[in-house]
C-alpha positions, 0 to 999 in steps of 0.5 A, a space after each residue: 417542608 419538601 426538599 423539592 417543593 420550591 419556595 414561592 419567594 425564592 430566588 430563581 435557582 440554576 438547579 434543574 428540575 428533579 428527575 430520575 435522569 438529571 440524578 443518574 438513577 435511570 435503570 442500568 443492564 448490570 449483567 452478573 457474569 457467571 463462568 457459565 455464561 462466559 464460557 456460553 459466550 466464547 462456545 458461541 462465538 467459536 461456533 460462528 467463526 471457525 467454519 468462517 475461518 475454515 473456509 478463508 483458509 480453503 479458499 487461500 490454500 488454492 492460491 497459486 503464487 510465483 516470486 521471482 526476483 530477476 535483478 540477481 540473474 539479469 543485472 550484473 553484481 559488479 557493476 549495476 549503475 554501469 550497466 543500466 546507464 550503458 545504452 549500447 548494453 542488450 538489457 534483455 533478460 529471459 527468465 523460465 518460470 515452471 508453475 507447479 500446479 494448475 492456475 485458474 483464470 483469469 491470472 494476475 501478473 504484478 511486480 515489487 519494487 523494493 528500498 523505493 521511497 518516492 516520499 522521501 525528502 530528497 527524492 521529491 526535491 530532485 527536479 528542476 521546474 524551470 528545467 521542464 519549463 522552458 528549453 533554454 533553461 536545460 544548464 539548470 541543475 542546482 536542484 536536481 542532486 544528485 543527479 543533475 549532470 553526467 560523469 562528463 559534466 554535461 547537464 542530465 534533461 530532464 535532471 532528477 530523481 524522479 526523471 530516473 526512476 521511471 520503471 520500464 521493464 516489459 513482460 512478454 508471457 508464453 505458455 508451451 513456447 506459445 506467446 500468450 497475450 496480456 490484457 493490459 485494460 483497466 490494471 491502474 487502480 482507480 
């Protein structure tokens, strides 16, 4: 008797058919790696990378970069909160940067911020919504520690973390003591 010939008056049966695919005895790519072809392989591979790799690094050797960290010299060391909450302080600070070789067009001026976590927990609780809703709700500060009041008492409006991190440091660029003007169309990502 064939194993699978089915007998007529069996019962139905779950098993499926017969095939070279329900059994797994498809044919299969078993590749016998030599150390020819492996070594082949890795030489192939390097042929097609390495200029690839020669020309990232051409192209990133023509870089021009200027870091210049302005806190240190513009900031004084002993007393920062002070001076950047004194309103009657002249904040401005000049700062001379020599290139030391030439910069092709167009130049991309961008600044770091450092140790600023905006998605931190007490600097996204920070606020007061109803502060910002309504006029009379200015006494409102509970939410806004750690900045919710001032030395003397008086309630900061808007109160906040967020309300006090607004970065509005300005750059005016010259070049030979001639001012150069700065495109500032489309610089916010999208």
């Amino acid at each position: 008797m064939d194993p699978f010939q089915p007998e007529v008056d069996s019962k139905k049966s779950n098993k499926p058919k017969y095939s070279k695919f329900t059994q797994q005895e498809l044919p299969a790519c078993k590749p016998l790696l030599t150390p020819g072809i492996v070594i082949s392989a890795f030489l192939l591979v390097g042929i097609l990378f390495v200029p690839i790799g020669l020309a990232s690094l051409s192209a990133s050797q023509e870089i021009v970069e200027l870091i210049d960290r302005y806190d240190i010299s513009c900031v004084p060391m002993d007393d920062k909160v002070g001076f950047i909450q004194n309103s009657k302080t002249d904040k401005t600070c000049t700062r001379t940067l020599t290139v030391p070789k030439h910069m092709k067009s167009p130049i991309h001026i961008y600044y770091q911020i450092g140790d600023f976590y905006q998605n931190h927990r007490r600097y996204v609780k920070s606020r007061s919504d109803k502060q910002l809703r309504h006029k009379d709700a200015a006494h409102l500060t509970k939410d806004c520690e750690p900045e919710g009041n001032s030395a003397d008492g008086v309630p900061i409006v808007p109160c906040g973390l967020i309300a006090w991190s607004l970065f509005n440091d300005t750059y005016t660029i010259s070049v030979n003591k001639k001012a150069t003007e700065v495109n500032k169309k489309d610089i916010a990502w999208q």
